[in-house]
C-alpha positions, 0 to 999 in steps of 0.5 A, spaced: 596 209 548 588 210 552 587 208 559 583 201 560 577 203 563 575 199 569 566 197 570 564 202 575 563 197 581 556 195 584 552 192 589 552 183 589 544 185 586 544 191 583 537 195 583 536 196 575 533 201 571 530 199 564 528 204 558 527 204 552 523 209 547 528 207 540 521 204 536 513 206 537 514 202 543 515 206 550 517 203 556 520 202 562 522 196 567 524 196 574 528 190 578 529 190 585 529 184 590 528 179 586 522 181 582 520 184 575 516 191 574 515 193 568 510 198 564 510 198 556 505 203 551 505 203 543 505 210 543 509 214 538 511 221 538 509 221 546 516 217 549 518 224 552 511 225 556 510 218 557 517 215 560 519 219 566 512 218 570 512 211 567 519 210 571 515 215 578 509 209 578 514 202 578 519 205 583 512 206 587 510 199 585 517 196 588 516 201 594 523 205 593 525 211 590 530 213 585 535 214 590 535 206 591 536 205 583 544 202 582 544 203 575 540 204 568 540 200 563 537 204 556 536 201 548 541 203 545 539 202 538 537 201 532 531 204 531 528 211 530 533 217 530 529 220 535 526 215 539 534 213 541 536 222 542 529 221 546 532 215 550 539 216 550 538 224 554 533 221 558 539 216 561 543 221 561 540 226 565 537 221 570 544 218 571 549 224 571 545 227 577 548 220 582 553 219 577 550 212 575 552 207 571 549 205 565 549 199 560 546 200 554 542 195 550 540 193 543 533 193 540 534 187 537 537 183 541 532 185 546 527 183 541 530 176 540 530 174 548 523 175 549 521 171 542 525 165 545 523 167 551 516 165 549 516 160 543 522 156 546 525 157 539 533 158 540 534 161 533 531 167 531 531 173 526 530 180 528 528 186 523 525 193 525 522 199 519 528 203 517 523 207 513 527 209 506 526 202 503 531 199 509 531 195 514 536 193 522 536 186 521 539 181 526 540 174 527 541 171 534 542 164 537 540 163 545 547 161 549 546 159 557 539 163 557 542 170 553 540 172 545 547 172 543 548 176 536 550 172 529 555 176 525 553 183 525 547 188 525 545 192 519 541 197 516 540 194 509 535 193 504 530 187 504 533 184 498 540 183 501 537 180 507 539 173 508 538 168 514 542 161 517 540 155 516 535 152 521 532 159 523 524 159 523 522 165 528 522 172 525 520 178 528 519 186 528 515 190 524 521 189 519 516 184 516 509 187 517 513 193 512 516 187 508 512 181 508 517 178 503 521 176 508 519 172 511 519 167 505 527 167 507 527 160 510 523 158 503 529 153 500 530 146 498 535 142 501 537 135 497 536 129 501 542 125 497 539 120 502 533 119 499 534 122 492 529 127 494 528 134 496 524 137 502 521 144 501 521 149 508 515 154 509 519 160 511 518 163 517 514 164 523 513 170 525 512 171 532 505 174 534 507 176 541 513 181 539 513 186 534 518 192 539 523 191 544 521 191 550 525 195 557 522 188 561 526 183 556 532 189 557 533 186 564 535 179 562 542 182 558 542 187 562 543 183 568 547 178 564 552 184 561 553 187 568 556 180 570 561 181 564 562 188 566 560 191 560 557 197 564 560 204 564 559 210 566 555 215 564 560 218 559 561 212 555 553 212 554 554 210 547 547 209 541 547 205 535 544 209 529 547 204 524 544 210 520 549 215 522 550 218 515 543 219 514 540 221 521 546 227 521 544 229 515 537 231 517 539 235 522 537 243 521 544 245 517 547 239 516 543 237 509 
């Protein structure tokens, strides 16, 4: 029988560390004292350049060094195969040399909290580009503040999406790739009442949130930490949904 693993302690208000590189979105986050520091660039293919002197230029913003940092969370995933490589072993080596905790994030659930955040919606559908014809799709309802994962995330393609009633907000570049999406909320519901039917326009696609950002990250991160769902940084576990594919592309794995 494995051991029980304990939540690594950490101070009442821990100093937070957010990165994610899982999309073509870069970004790092920084909470500490009570505010909120964060940067976030559309730069694909340049996570790696661009992530460390991010995080050097918040820490600077909040006046502290890395050494003030209590734990790191990261995006964990689904996303691009490479992006998670990129964000996971950047954690990795930030962490090992203070032996930090880390809390890793999903893409989408972060996704999901700040379309909430900055609609008011409670209900959302989440959908990040496979590529292969795919889509990381996820539905999410907001409970006590915190987008909260409906059934399961997956990696599907579009056609076998389907979406709960009452869900109106959609985002992600799952639905710019796929634009049939979002005729998902399109039903007719009989109104037995009036002996009529009521048509729904589909959903709304949020202009405001197409990747996840590390700002919306401090939000679950903060909320997971309470739970104790942190761990060290041994335990530092991404999400591919794809895990099959992604290893098969590795050089001498095809």
């Amino acid at each position: 029988m494995s051991e029980s693993k304990t939540a690594p302690s950490l101070p009442p208000e821990p100093v937070i560390l957010a990165l994610d590189t899982c999309t073509e979105a870069c970004s790092a986050a920084l909470f500490a004292h009570g505010k909120t520091f964060s940067q976030m660039l559309d730069a694909p293919r340049e996570h790696s350049q661009r992530l460390l002197p991010m995080v050097d230029e918040l820490l600077a913003q909040a006046s502290l060094t890395f050494a003030d940092v209590d734990i790191i969370a990261y995006g964990r995933g689904p996303g691009s195969f490479t992006g998670i490589r990129i964000c996971t072993s950047m954690t990795q080596g930030l962490a090992l040399g203070r032996e930090l905790p880390v809390i890793g994030i999903s893409t989408l659930a972060a996704m999901a909290q700040e379309a909430m955040e900055q609609s008011g919606e409670s209900r959302v559908l989440c959908a990040i580009d496979a590529r292969m014809a795919e889509v990381y799709v996820g539905e999410y309802q907001l409970k006590d503040g915190i987008a909260t994962l409906v059934g399961v995330e997956a990696v599907m393609a579009p056609g076998a999406v389907t979406v709960s009633d009452g869900v109106s907000l959609a985002c992600g570049t799952g639905f710019d790739a796929y634009p049939e999406l979002l005729a998902l909320g399109q039903k007719e519901q009989g109104q037995k009442e009036q002996g009529q039917a009521q048509e729904h326009s589909g959903l709304r696609l949020s202009d405001k949130v197409k990747f996840p950002s590390a700002r919306a990250m401090l939000t679950l991160a903060r909320a997971g930490i309470a739970q104790g769902l942190h761990t060290s940084v041994d335990e530092l576990a991404p999400v591919y949904l794809r895990d099959t594919v992604a290893w098969k592309k590795l050089p001498g794995r095809e």
